[in-house]
C-alpha positions as CSV (number, residue, x, y, z in Angstrom):
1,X,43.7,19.5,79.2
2,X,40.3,21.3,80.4
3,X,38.2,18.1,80.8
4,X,38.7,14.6,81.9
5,X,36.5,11.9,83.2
6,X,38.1,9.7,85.4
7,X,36.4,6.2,87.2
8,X,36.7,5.8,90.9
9,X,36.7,1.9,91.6
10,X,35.0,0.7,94.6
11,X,36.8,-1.6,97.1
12,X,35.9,-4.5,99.9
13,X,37.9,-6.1,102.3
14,X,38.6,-9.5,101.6
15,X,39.8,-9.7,105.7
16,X,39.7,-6.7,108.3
17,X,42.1,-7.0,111.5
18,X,41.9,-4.5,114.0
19,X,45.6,-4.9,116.3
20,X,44.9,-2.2,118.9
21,X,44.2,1.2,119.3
22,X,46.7,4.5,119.5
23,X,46.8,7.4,121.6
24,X,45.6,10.2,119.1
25,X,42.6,7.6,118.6
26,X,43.5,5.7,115.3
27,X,43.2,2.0,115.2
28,X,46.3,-0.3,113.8
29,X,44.9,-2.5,111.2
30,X,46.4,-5.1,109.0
31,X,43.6,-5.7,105.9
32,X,43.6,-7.4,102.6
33,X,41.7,-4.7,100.3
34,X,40.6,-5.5,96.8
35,X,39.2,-3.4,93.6
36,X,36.1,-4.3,92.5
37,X,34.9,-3.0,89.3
38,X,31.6,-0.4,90.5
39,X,32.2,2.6,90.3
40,X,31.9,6.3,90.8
41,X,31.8,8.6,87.8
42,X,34.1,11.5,88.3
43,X,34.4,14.2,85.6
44,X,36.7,17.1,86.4
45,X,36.7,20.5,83.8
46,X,39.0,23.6,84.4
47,X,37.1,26.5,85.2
48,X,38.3,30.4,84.6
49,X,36.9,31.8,87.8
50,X,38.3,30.8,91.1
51,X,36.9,28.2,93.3
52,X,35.6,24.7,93.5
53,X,31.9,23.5,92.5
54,X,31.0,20.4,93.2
55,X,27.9,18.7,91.5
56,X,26.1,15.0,92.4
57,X,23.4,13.2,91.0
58,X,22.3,12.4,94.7
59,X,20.6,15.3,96.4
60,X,21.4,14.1,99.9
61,X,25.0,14.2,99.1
62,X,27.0,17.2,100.4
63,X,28.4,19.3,97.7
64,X,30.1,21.6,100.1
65,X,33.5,21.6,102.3
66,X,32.7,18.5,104.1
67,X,32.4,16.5,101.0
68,X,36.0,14.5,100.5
69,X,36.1,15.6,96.5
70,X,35.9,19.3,97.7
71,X,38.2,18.5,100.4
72,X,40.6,17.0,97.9
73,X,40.9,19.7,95.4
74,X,40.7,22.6,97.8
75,X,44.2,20.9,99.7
76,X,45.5,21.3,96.2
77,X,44.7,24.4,95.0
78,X,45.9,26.0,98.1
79,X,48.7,24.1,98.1
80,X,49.8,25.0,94.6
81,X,48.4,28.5,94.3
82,X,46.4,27.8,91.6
83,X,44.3,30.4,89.9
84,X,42.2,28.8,87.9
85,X,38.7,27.1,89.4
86,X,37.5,23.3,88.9
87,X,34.3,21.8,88.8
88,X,33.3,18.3,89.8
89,X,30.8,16.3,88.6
90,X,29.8,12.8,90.8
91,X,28.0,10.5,89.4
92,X,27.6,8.2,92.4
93,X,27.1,4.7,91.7
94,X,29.0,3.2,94.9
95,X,26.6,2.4,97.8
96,X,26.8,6.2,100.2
97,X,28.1,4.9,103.7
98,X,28.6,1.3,102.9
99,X,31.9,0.7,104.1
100,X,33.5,0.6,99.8
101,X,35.0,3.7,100.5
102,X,33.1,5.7,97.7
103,X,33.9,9.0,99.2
104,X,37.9,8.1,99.4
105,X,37.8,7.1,95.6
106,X,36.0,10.5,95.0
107,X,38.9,11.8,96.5
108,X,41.8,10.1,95.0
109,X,40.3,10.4,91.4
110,X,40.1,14.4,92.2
111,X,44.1,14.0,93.7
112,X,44.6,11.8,90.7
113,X,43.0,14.2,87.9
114,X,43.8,17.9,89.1
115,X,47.4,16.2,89.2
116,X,47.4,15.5,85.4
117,X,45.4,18.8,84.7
118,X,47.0,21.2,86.3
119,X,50.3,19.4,85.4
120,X,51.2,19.5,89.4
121,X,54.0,16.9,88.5
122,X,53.0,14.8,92.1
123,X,55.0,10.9,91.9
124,X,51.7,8.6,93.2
125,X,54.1,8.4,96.8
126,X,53.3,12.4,96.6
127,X,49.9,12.0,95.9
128,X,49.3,9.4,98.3
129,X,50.8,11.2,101.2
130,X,48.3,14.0,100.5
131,X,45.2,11.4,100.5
132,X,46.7,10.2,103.7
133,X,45.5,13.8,105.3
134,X,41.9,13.2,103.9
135,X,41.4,10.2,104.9
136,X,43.0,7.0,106.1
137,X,41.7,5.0,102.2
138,X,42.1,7.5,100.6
139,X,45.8,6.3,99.7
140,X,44.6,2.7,98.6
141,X,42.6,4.1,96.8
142,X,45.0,5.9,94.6
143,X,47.2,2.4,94.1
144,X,44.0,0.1,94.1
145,X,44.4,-3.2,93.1
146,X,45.2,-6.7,95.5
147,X,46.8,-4.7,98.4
148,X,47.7,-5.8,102.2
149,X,47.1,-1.9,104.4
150,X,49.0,-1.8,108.1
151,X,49.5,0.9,110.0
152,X,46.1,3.2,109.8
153,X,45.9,1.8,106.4
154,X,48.6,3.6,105.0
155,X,51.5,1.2,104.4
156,X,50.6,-0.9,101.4
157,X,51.9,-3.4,100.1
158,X,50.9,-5.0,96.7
159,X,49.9,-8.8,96.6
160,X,49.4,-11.3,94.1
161,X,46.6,-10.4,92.0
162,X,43.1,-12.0,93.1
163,X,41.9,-15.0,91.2
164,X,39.1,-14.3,89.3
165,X,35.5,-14.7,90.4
166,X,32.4,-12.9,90.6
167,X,31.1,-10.7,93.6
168,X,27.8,-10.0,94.7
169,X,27.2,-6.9,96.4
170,X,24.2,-5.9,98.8
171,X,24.1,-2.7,101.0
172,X,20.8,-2.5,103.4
173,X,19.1,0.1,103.5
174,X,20.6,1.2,106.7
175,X,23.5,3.9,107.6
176,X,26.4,3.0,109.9
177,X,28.9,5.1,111.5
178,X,32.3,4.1,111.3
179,X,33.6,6.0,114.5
180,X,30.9,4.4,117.0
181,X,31.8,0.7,115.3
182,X,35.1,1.5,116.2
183,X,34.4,3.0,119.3
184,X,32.3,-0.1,120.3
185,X,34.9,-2.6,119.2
186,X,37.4,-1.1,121.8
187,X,35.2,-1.8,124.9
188,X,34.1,-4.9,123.5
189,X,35.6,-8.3,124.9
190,X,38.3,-10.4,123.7
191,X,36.9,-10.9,120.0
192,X,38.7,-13.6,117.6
193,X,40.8,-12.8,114.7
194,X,40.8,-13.1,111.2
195,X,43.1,-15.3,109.0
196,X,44.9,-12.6,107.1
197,X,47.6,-15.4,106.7
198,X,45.0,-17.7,105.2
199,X,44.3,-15.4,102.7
200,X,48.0,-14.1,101.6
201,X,48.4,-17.7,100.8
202,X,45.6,-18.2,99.1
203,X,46.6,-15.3,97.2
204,X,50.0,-17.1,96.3
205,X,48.5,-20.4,95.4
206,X,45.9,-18.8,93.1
207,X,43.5,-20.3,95.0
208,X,39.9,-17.9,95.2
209,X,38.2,-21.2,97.7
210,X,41.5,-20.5,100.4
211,X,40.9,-17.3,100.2
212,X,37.2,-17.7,100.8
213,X,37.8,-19.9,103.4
214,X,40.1,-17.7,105.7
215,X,37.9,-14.0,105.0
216,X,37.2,-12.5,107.8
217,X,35.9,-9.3,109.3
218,X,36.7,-8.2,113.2
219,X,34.1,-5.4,113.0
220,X,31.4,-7.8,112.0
221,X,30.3,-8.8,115.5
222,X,30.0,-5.3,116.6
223,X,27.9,-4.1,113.3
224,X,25.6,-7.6,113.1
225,X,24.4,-6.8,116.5
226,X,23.0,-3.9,116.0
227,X,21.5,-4.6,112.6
228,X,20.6,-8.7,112.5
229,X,20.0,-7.9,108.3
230,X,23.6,-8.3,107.9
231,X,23.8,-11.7,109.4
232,X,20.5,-12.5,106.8
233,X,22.2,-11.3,104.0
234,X,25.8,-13.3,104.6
235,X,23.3,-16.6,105.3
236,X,21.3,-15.9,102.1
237,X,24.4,-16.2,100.1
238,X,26.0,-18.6,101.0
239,X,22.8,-21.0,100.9
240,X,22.6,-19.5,97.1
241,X,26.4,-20.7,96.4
242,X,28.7,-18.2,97.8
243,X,32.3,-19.7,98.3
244,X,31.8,-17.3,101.5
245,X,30.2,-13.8,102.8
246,X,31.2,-11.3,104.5
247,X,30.3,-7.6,105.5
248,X,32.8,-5.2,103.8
249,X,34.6,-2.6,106.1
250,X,32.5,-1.3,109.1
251,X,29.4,-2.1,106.9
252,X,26.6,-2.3,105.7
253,X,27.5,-3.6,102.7
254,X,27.6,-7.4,102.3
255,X,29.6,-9.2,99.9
256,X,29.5,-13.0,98.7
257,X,32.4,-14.6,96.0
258,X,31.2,-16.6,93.6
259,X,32.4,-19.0,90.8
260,X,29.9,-18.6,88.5
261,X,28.2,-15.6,87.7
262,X,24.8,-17.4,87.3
263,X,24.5,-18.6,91.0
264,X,25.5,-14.8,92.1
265,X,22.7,-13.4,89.5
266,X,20.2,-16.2,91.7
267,X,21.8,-15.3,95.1
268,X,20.7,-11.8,94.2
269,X,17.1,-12.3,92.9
270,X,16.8,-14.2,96.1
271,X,17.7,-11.0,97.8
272,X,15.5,-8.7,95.9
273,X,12.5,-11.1,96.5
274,X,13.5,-10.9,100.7
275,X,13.5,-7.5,100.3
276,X,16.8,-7.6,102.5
277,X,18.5,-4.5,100.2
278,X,17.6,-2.6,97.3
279,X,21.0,-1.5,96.0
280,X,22.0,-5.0,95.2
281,X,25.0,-5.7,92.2
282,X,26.4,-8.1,90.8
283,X,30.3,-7.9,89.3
284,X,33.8,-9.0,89.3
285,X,37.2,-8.1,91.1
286,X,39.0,-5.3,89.1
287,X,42.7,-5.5,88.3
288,X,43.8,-2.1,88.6
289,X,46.5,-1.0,85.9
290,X,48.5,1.4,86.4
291,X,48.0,4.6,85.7
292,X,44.0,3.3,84.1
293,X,41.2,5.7,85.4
């Protein structure tokens, strides 16, 4: 196999709890992540001269050693001594910086393919324990699907498969850095909770309005305050019909559930016409198979 093009699924949280933070300066979290069907283009081809190219269709993009695809095949051909090159071609469609963790399922789709390529013979345990080192998504992102994350994000455990609905997506046009978020949250004051409970049994009963009900996001108090769009966005949805919103990660991206894929199709006109984001989708959650890229 020279060639294969592989799809790197986009994620949001469907509830974010941060439990404390460690000494080497990881948090303990305890999230519900979910698949949702944007994403990322990756298409991997063998080359016969050494080395990794990497290739995007954005020109701000790094292409170079601190991009995670590079990151990701460089571990492996070191790893594995292998002689021949590989080039990568990202055709970005996930939001850059938006808290979906495109650059992590750039990476696990490189982990992934050069696995099946290069006939490396990695079990997804293996493969996961190698994302780990890139990046703590990096193994969800590998497994995708309905999935609780503890830990830094590394223990998963798979749920109950997400009822279906339909999800609006709406990333301002504004960058966010994860470490300060993070960094801010831990000299913040007591902050409340999310229902992570709420939405494991929502999960159970099949129910997408309990799980609506009981999202949550701890970072969202920390990010909302310094950009106020986020609060707009959540508030325009929900006025259009969301079942709830709710900013995805450490943000920007904004997310609404829906019922009905005509109120999410208004919700996001509505958006367009504010002028509140310009990378604005609408789609469903994804049901990861196994072993489907």
């Amino acid at each position: 196999m020279d060639k294969l093009e592989l799809k790197a699924m986009g994620k949001i949280n469907l509830g974010l709890d941060v439990l404390g933070r460690r000494e080497n300066g990881y948090h303990d979290v305890r999230m519900v992540m979910q698949t949702v069907y944007l994403y990322d283009t990756v298409v991997l081809e063998k080359r016969h001269v050494p080395g990794i190219e990497v290739k995007t269709n954005l020109f701000f993009l790094p292409a170079d050693k601190s991009n995670l695809a590079f990151q990701a095949a460089d571990m492996l051909m070191e790893e594995f001594k292998l002689k021949e090159g590989i080039s990568i071609m990202l055709d970005k469609r996930i939001p850059v910086s938006a808290g979906m963790a495109g650059g992590s399922a750039d990476a696990a789709a490189v982990l992934y393919g050069m696995n099946r390529m290069f006939g490396l013979g990695l079990s997804d345990e293996g493969l996961r324990r190698r994302g780990l080192k890139l990046g703590a998504d990096v193994p969800y992102c590998i497994i995708r699907g309905t999935v609780l994350a503890q830990g830094i994000g590394e223990i998963l455990t798979p749920l109950p498969r997400c009822p279906k609905c339909y999800v609006l997506l709406a990333k301002p046009p504004v960058n966010v850095s994860t470490k300060l978020v993070y960094e801010r949250l831990d000299s913040s004051e007591e902050y409340e909770h999310p229902d992570i409970d709420g939405i494991l049994k929502g999960l159970e009963e099949k129910s997408i309005r309990k799980i609506a009900s009981s999202m949550g996001n701890v970072l969202e108090h920390v990010t909302m305050k310094e950009y106020p769009v986020i609060a707009e966005l959540k508030k325009v949805m929900r006025t259009e019909g969301a079942l709830n919103a709710m900013m995805s990660g450490s943000g920007p991206t904004v997310f609404g559930l829906f019922e009905e894929r005509g109120r999410a199709k208004e919700a996001a006109d509505r958006i367009k016409e504010l002028k509140l984001a310009k990378q604005v989708y609408v789609t469903s959650i994804h049901h990861a198979r196994r072993n489907e890229r």
